[in-house]
N, C-alpha and C positions, 0 to 999 in steps of 0.2 A: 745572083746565083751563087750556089756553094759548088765550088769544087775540091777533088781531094785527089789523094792520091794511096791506093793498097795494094796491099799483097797483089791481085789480080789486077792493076793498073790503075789509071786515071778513071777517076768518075765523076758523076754529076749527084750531088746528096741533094734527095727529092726525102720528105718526112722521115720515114723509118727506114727507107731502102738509099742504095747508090745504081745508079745506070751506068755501067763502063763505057770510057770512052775510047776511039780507035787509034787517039792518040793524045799528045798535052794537052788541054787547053789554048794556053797560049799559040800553039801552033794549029788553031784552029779545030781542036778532036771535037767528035758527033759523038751520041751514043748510036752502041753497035750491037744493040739487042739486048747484050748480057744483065743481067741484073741480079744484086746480091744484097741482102739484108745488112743494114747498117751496124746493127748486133754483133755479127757475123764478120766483121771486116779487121782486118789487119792494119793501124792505120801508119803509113808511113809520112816523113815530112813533105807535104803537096807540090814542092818544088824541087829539082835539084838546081840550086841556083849555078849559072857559070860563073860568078864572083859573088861573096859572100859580106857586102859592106854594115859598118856597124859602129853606130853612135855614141860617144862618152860622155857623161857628166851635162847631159841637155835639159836637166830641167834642178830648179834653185834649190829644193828639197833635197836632191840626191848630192850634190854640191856641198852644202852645208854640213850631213851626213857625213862625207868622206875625209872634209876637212877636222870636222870632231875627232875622227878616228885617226886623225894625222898625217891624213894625204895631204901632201906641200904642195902639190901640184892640180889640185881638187881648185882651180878659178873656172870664173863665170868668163866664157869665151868670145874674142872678141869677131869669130866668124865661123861658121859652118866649115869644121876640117871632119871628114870621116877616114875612118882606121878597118881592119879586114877581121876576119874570121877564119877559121878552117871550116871546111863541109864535110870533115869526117867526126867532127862534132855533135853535126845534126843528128838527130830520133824523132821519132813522130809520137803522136797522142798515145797515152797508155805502156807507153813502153821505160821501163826503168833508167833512171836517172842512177847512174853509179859512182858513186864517192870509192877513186883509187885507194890503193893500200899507202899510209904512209901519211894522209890527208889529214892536219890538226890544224886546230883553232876554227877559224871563220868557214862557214861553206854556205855560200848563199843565192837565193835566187833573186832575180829581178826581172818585173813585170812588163814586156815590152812591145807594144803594135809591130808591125812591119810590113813595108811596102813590096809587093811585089812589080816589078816595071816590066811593061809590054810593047815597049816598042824598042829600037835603036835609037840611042841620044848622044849628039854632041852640041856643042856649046847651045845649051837649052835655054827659051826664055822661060819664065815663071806660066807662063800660058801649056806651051810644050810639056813642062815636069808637068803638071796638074793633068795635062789630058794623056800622057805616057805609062797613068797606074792603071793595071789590070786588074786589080783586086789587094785585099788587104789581109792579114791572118797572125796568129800570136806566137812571139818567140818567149822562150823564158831561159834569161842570160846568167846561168850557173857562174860561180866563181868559188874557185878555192882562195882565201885571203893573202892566206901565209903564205904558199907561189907566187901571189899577186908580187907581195911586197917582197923577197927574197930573191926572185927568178929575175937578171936582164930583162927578158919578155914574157910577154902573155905567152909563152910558144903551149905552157900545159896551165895553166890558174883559168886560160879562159877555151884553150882548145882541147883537152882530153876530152876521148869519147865519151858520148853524151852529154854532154855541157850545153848543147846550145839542143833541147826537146824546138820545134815547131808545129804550130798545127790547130784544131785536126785539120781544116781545109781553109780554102782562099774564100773573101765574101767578096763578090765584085759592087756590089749595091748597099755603100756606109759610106757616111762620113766619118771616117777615125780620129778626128778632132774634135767632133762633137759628145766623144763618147765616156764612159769613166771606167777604169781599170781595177779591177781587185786582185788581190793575191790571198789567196785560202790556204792553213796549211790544218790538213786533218779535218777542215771542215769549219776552221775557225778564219776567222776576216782577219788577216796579217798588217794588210794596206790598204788604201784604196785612195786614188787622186787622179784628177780628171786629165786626161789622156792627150789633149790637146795642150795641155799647159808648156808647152813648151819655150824652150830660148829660143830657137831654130826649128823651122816644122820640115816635114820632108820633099818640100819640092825650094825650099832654102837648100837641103843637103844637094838634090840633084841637079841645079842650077850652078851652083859652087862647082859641085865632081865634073859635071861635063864640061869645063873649063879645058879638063884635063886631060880627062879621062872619057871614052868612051863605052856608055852603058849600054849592057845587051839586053833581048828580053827575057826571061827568067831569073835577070839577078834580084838580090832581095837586100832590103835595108832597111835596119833592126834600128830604131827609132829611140832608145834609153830609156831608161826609167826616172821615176822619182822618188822609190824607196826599195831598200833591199831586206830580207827574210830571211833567218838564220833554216837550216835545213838541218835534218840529221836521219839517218836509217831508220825505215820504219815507217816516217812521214807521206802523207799522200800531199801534193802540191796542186794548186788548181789557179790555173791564171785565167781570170775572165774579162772579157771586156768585150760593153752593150754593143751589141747590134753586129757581134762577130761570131763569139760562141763561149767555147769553154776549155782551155787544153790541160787535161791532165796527166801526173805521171808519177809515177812510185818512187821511194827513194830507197836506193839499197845497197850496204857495204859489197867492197870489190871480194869475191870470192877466191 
């Protein structure tokens, strides 16, 4: 099943249309009659996650990449550590991706699955993480370069509004390791590398976190990439990856 989330609430994406639901998913919502053309729909990010976790440098391609470009710190890891996110970040399908004023050099996207978790988890076996996903859906992880490398922290290279587009909806019925990811910009193939290839897969990450940490259901964990995409104003971005969907979104200077 596809779920989503719009302007008029959570729904269930049935072909052309969405049936609203009476409440999350996750928290078990029905459809409650309404129904609105998928055309027609506002799409926002289909989770608001309670912790926003997120993946660096997990697959060898993106690695190599970063060390080319002079990240000292760009190593092949010797264990699943995951890092956070902001949720004021997030945007959903079709809604502009806004490069701030001030933003030079590098601004880039990168192609990323991500897990959405549907139960409570602490110290998880590999069995647990595997049966604890509710569904899977696409993040595309913006980055300003020169924040990146200039700023202490991510606090704005990777959390200014709009940076992290999700969406359009959660696919509960994939396997997102068996799958391959493209990145389109304008319509053109940027990237494309199989989705599972990973160093660490994602019930490595929640096996590892729930050591520690306790996962709630609606958090989401944003899986890394393996290549990153120069962006600039003007540009249309489309991350896809088989057997989930298609998330797109405009790119456009800060006014």
């Amino acid at each position: 099943m596809r779920y989503c989330r719009t302007d008029d609430g959570f729904g269930l994406v049935e072909d052309d249309v969405i049936r609203l639901l009476d409440r999350s998913p996750i928290e078990g919502g029905r459809p409650d009659g309404r129904i609105i053309p998928a055309t027609a729909a506002r799409w926002r990010p289909p989770i608001v996650p309670p912790v926003f976790y997120a993946v660096g440098l997990n697959y060898r391609g993106h690695i190599e990449h970063a060390r080319a470009r002079g990240y000292a710190a760009a190593e092949l890891p010797g264990r699943p550590e995951v890092g956070y996110r902001a949720g004021n970040a997030l945007t959903g399908h079709l809604s502009p991706i806004v490069r701030p004023a001030g933003v030079a050099g590098r601004f880039e996207a990168e192609p990323e699955v991500v897990a959405v978790v549907g139960r409570t988890l602490k110290k998880a076996s590999r069995p647990e993480a595997q049966e604890s996903i509710f569904g899977w859906t696409i993040g595309n992880d913006v980055s300003a370069r020169e924040w990146q490398n200039s700023d202490r922290t991510f606090w704005r290279s990777k959390n200014s509004d709009t940076f992290k587009p999700m969406g359009p909806w959660i696919e509960t019925d994939v396997d997102p390791l068996a799958q391959t990811t493209i990145c389109r910009v304008d319509g053109e193939v940027r990237a494309r590398f199989a989705t599972g290839a990973m160093i660490f897969d994602p019930f490595d990450y929640i096996v590892e976190t729930t050591k520690y940490i306790t996962m709630h259901p609606g958090d989401v964990l944003w899986m890394g990439a393996d290549a990153t995409v120069q962006l600039e104003p003007g540009n249309v971005v489309d991350i896809e990856i088989s057997g989930i969907g298609v998330l797109s979104n405009p790119v456009q200077e800060e006014s």
